[in-house]
C-alpha positions in Angstrom: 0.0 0.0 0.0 1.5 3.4 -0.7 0.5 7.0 0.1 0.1 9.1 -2.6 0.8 13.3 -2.0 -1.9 15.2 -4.3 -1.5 18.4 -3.0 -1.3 20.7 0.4 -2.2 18.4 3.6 -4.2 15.6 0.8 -3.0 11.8 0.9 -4.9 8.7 -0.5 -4.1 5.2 0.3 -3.4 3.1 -3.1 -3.1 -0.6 -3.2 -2.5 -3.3 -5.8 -2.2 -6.6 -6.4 -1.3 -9.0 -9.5 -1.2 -12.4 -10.3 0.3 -14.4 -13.1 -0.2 -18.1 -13.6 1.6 -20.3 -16.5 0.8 -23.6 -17.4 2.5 -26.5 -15.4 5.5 -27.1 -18.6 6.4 -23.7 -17.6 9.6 -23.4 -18.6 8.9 -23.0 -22.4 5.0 -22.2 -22.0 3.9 -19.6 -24.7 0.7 -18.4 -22.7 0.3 -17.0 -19.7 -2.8 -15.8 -17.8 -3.1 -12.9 -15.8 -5.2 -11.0 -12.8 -5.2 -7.8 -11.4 -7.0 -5.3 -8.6 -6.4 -2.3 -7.3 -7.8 0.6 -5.6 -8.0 4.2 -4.6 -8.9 5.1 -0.9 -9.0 9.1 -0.4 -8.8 10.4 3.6 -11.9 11.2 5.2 -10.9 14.2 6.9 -9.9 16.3 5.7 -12.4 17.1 3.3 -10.6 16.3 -0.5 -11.5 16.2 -4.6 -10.0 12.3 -4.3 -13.0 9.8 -4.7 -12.8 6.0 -3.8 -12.3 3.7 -6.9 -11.8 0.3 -7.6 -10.7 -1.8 -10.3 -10.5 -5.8 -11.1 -9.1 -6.9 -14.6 -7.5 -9.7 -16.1 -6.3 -11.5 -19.8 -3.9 -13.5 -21.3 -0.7 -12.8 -22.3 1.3 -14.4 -25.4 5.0 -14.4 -25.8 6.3 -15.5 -29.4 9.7 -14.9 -28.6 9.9 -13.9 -24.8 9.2 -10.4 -23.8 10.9 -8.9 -26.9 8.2 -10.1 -28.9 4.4 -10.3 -26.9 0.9 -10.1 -27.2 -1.5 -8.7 -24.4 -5.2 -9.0 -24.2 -7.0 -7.9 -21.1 -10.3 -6.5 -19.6 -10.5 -4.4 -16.7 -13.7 -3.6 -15.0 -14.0 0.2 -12.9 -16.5 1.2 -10.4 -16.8 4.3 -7.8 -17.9 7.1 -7.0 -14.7 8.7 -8.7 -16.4 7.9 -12.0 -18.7 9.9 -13.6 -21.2 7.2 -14.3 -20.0 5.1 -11.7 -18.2 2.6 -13.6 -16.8 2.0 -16.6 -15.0 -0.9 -18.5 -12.3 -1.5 -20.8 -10.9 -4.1 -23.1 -7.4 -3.7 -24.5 -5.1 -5.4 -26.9 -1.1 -4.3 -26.7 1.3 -5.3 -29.0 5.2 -5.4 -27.5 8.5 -5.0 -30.0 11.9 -4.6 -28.5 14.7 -4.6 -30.6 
């Protein structure tokens, strides 16, 4: 959990966790799956602009050639006051080159 400074006298507690899992031949698996929450916790006094949020996602993760070369798919799922309809969602697919 860390603090987070967003101005004069206002702190919010942020926390996150992850999770990745690979198949049991791990050592030369190609997929991996992923999980991940996290969250937003503004002070209640004194009074601040922060609002609480939360978030849960996860996807799946393909590696043609390690991470030089990867493909990410994942949906993450929003909600909280912080939001201006409360929640929102969002599906995302990255495409990783290193050279």
């Amino acid at each position: 959990m860390n603090e987070a400074r967003t101005g004069p006298a206002q702190t919010a507690r942020v926390g996150e966790s992850s999770l990745a899992v690979r198949p049991v031949r791990a050592a030369h698996a190609r997929a991996e799956v992923v999980a991940r929450t996290a969250g937003v916790r503004p002070p209640r006094s004194p009074p601040t602009s922060l609002g609480r949020l939360d978030e849960v996602g996860g996807g799946i993760n393909y590696y043609f050639y390690r991470h030089a070369l990867k493909l990410q798919l994942d949906y993450v799922h929003t909600w909280g006051p912080a939001l201006p309809t409360g929640r929102g969602d969002l599906l995302r697919v990255q495409l990783q080159v290193m050279f």
